[in-house]
Every structure is written in structure tokens, then in C-alpha cells.
PLY file of the C-alpha trace (Angstrom):
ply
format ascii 1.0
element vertex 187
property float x
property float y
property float z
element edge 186
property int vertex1
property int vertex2
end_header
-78.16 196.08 175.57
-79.93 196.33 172.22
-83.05 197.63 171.66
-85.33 194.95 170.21
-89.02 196.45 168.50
-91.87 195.72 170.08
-94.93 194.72 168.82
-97.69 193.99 171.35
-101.40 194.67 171.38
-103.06 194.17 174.96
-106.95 193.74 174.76
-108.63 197.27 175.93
-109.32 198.26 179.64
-112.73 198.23 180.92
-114.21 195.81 178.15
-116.34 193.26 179.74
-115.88 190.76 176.63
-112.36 189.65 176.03
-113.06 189.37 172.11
-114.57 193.30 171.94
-111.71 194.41 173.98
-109.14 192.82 171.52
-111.16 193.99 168.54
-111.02 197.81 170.37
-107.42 197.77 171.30
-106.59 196.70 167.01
-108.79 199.65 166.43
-107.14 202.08 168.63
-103.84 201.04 167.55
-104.45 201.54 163.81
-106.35 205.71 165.21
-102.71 205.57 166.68
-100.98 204.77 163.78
-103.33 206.87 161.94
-102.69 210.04 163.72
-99.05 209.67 164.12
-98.61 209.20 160.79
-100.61 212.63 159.55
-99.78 215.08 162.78
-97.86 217.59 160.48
-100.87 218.11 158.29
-101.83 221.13 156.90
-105.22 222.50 156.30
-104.06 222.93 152.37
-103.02 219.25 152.32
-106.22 218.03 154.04
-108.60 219.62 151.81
-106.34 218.46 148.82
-108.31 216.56 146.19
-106.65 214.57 143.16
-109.59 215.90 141.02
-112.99 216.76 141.45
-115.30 214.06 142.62
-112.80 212.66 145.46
-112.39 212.65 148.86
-109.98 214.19 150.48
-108.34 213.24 153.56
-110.19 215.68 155.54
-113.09 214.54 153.88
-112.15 210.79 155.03
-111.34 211.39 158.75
-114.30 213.29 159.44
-115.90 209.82 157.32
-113.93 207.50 160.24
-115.46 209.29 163.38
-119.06 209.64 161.71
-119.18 205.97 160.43
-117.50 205.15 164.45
-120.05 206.78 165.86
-123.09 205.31 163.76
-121.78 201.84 164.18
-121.41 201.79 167.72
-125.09 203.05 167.40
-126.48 200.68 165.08
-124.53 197.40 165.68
-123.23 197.78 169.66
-126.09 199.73 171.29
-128.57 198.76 168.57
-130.01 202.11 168.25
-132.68 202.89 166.04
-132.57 206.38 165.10
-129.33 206.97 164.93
-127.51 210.06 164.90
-123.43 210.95 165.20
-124.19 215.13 165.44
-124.89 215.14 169.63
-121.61 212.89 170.08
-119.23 214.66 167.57
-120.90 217.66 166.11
-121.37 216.04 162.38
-124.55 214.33 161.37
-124.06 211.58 158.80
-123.72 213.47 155.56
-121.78 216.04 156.73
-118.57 214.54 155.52
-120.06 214.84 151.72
-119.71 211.47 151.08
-120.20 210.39 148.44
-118.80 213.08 146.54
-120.81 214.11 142.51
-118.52 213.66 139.87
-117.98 217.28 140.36
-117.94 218.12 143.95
-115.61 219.74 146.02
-115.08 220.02 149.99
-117.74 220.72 151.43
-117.92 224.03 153.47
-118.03 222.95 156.94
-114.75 220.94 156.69
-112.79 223.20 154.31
-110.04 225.15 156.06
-109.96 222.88 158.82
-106.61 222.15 160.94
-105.30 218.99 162.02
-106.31 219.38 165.58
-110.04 219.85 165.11
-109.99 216.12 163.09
-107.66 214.53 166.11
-110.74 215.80 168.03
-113.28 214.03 165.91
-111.62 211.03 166.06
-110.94 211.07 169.51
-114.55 211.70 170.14
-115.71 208.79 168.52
-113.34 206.41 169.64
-114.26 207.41 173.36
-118.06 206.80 172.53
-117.64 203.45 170.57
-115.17 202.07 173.31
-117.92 203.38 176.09
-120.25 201.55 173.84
-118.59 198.33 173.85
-117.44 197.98 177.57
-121.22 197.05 177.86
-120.78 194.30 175.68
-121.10 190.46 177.10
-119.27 187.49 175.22
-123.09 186.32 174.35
-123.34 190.15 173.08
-121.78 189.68 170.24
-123.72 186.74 168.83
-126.64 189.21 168.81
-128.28 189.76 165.04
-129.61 192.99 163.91
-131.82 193.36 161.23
-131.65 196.79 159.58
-134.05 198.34 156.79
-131.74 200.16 154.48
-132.96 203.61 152.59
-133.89 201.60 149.45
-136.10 199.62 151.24
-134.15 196.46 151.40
-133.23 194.70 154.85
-129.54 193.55 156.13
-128.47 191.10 158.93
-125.33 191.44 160.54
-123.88 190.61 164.25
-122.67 192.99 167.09
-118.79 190.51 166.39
-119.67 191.83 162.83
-120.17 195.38 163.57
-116.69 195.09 165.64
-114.88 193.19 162.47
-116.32 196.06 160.15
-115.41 199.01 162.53
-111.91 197.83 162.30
-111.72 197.05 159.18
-113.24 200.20 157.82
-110.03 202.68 159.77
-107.50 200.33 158.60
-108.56 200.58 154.88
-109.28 204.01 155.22
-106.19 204.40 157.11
-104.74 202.74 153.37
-106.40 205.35 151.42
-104.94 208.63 153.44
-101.56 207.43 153.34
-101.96 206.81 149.66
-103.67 210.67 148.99
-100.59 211.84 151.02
-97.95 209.99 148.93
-100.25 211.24 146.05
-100.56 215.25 147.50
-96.11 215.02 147.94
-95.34 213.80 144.78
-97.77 216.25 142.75
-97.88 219.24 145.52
0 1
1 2
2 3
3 4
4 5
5 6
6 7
7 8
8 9
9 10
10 11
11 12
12 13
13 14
14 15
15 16
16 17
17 18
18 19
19 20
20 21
21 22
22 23
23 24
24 25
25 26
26 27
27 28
28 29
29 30
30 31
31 32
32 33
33 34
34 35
35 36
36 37
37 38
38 39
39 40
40 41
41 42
42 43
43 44
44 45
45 46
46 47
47 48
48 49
49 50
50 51
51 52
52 53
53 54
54 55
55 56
56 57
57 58
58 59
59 60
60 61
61 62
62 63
63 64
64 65
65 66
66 67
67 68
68 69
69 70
70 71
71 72
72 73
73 74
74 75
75 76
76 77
77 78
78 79
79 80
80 81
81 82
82 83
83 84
84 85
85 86
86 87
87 88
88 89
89 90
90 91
91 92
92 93
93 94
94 95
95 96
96 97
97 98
98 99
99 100
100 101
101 102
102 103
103 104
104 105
105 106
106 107
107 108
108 109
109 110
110 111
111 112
112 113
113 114
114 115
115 116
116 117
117 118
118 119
119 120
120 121
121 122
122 123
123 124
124 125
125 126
126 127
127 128
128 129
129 130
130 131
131 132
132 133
133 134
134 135
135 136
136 137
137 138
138 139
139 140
140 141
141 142
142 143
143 144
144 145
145 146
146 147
147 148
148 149
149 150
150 151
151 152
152 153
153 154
154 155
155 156
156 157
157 158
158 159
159 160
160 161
161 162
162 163
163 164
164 165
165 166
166 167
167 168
168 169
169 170
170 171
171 172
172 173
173 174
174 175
175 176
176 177
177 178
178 179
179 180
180 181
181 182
182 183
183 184
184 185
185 186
């Protein structure tokens, strides 16, 4: 009998819409992918910067779980004061993005192992999924209207916020496999 791939994506458990629980189970298969992909990391390869004034990949996963976390905030709960530090233990800067044209790590992520990053993520995925098996079908019509730090205002949906939450791991997911290929071929 051969062994023929498989490549099936079930909508999430426990998702009252149909659409968020497709649009959760895509995001938990590229954290999957993700994860698998970086397990063997090592703390000198997460901190690892190309130069000065980029992110690193630690720098980036702690970036996925914060920006999780604030989304399923801002766009599923619609949350006004938002804050990720009670859920994962980071508030929104505190993955010192975006970096000067000089910075470095920042201290509170440098020296970090793989494990306490797995945790971050997993952290946030458990809150945004909680977050979106509240969610109706007529849910994710909803518009928010949010005024941004420079003063200006922004409109998006709660199918938006799902769209953007995916599409933000999966590029980001991009970008780490990239500063790996990067960290082999000069490290």
C-alpha cells in the first residue's frame, strides 16, 4: 500500500461560526508549521540579527503572540483598552518593534530558549481561539472603528481581523524561515 500525502485542514472545534473556525484551523496550521519548522533553535540563533536595526526571530515570535493577542482584543472581543501583558506576560512594545536604525534585542527577550517562545505562542493562540468560539456568522460582519495614536480613525470587520490574523503568521512565518536560511549560510 503506498503512502499518499495528505493535505487536509478541518475547520476548528468549538467555533460557533463555520467561517472563524476555518480561518482558526489555517492559522493553527501555519503556528504548526511554524514551530515544527524552528524546534531545534538556539537561543544564539534566535537573538541573531543580520545587522543592527532588524528583527530577529525571537524578536518576531514574541511580535506573532503580542499582535494575536491584541487582535483578538481589538477586532473579536472589541476591546477598548487593550492589553496582551495579563494573557502572555508581554505588553505591546515589549517585542521592540520597531527596531532604531541602531537597536539591538531588547533585554527581556535576549537569551531566551525555544521553549519559552512555543509558550508565547501557544498562549495566544489559546486566547484568540477562546475569543473566536464566541463568534456568530453575523459576528463577523461587525465594523469597528478604531482611533489610531496619530489621531486618525480606521474601519475594519471582525472577518477582517480573522483575514489579517492569518495573514500576519503566515508572512511572518516567510520572514523567520528567510532569517534562518540567512543565520546558516552566514553563521
Amino acid at each position: 500500500m503506498t503512502n499518499i500525502p495528505r493535505f487536509i485542514i478541518q475547520p476548528a472545534a468549538g467555533i460557533r461560526s463555520p467561517e472563524a473556525a476555518s480561518f482558526v484551523s489555517q492559522m493553527d496550521d501555519q503556528n504548526s508549521r511554524l514551530v515544527d519548522a524552528i524546534r531545534d533553535i538556539s537561543p544564539e540563533e534566535l537573538d541573531w540579527q543580520p545587522g543592527t536595526g532588524m528583527n530577529s526571530i525571537g524578536m518576531l515570535l514574541a511580535h506573532i503572540a503580542i499582535v494575536e493577542v491584541v487582535w483578538a482584543q481589538i477586532g473579536l472581543l472589541a476591546i477598548e483598552d487593550i492589553d496582551p501583558k495579563p494573557v502572555i506576560g508581554l505588553g505591546q512594545d515589549d517585542d521592540g518593534m520597531p527596531l532604531p536604525s541602531d537597536g539591538r534585542v531588547p533585554a527581556n527577550l535576549k537569551g531566551r530558549v525555544f521553549a519559552y517562545h512555543e509558550d508565547l505562542l501557544a498562549r495566544a493562540r489559546v486566547y484568540f481561539k477562546d475569543a473566536a468560539s464566541k463568534l456568530s456568522d453575523a459576528d463577523l460582519d461587525r465594523e469597528i472603528t478604531r482611533v489610531r495614536p496619530d489621531g486618525s480613525k480606521r474601519t475594519f470587520s471582525t472577518r477582517w481581523t480573522l483575514y489579517h490574523s492569518l495573514e500576519h503568521i503566515a508572512g511572518h512565518r516567510g520572514q523567520i524561515l528567510l532569517l534562518r536560511h540567512i543565520y546558516r549560510a552566514r553563521v
